[in-house]
C-alpha positions as CSV (number, residue, x, y, z in Angstrom):
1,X,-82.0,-35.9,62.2
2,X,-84.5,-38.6,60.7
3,X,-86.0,-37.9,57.4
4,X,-89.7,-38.0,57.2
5,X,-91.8,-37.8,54.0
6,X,-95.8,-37.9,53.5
7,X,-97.7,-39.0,50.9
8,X,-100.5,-37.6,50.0
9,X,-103.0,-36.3,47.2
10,X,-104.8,-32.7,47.2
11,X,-107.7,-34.3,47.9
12,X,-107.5,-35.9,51.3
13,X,-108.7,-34.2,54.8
14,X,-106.8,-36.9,56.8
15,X,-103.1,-36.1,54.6
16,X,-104.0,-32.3,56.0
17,X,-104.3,-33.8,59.6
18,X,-101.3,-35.4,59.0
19,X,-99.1,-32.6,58.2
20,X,-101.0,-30.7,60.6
21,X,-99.8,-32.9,63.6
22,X,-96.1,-33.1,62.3
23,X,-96.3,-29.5,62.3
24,X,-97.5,-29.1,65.6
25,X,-95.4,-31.2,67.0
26,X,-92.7,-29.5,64.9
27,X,-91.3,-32.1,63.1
28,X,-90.2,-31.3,59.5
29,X,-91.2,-33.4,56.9
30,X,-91.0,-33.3,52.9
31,X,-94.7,-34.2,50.7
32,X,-94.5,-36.2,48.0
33,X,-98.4,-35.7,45.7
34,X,-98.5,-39.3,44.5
35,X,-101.7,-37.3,42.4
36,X,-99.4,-35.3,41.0
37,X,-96.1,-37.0,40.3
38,X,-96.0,-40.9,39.1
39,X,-93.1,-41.1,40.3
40,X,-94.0,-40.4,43.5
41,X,-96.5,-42.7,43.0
42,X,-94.3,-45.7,42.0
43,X,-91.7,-44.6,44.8
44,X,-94.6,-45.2,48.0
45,X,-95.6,-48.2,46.2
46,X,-92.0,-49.6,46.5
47,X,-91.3,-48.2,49.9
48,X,-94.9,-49.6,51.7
49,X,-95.2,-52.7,50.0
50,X,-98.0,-51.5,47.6
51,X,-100.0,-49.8,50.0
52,X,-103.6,-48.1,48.1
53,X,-104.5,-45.4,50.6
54,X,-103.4,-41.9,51.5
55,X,-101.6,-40.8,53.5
56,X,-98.6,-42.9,54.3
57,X,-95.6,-42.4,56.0
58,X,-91.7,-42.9,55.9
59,X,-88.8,-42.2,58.5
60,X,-85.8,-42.1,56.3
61,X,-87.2,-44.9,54.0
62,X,-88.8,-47.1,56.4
63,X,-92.4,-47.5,56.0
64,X,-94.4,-46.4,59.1
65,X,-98.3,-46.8,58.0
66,X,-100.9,-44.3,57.8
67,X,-102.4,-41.9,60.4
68,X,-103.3,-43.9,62.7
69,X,-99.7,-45.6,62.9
70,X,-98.3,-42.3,63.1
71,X,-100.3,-41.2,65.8
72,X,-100.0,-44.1,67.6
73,X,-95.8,-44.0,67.6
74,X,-96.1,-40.4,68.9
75,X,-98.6,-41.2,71.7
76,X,-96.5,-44.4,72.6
77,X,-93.3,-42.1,72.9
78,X,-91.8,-44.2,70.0
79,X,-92.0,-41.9,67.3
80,X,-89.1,-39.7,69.2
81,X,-86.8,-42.1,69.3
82,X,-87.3,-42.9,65.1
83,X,-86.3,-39.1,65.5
84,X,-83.1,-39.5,67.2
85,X,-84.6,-37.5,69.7
C-alpha cells in the first residue's frame, strides 16, 4: 500500500478538505504541520521542488500538487492506481 502524507498548517480550510476527502474516500494518510515542525518544513520543500502553498501532497515521496491535483487524480481514476489499488 502507497504511502501518502499532507502538508499542511492549522490554519488552512482547504488542508481540512483535504484530509476530509482522503478520509472519505478512506485512504490513510500521515500530516506533516510544516507550522509546526521545520523540519517538516524543509522536508516538502525538498520533496515539491520548493513549493509556497498549503496543502501539498506526496504518494510515497513523489510530489502530487495541491488540492486541486489531488482531486483531479481521484476523479480521473488515477489516483487508485498511485494506490496499488
Amino acid at each position: 500500500m502507497a504511502r501518502v502524507k499532507i502538508y499542511s498548517t492549522g490554519t488552512c480550510p482547504i488542508c481540512d478538505k483535504a484530509k476530509m476527502l482522503l478520509d472519505k474516500w478512506n485512504i490513510a494518510f500521515d500530516e506533516m504541520r510544516v507550522d509546526l515542525d521545520r523540519a517538516g518544513l524543509k522536508e516538502m520543500l525538498e520533496v515539491t521542488d520548493n513549493a509556497r502553498t498549503v496543502p501539498q501532497s506526496a504518494i510515497d515521496n513523489r510530489w502530487i500538487g495541491g488540492f486541486s491535483e489531488l482531486t483531479e487524480l481521484k476523479m480521473d481514476g488515477e489516483l487508485d492506481a498511485l494506490m496499488g489499488g
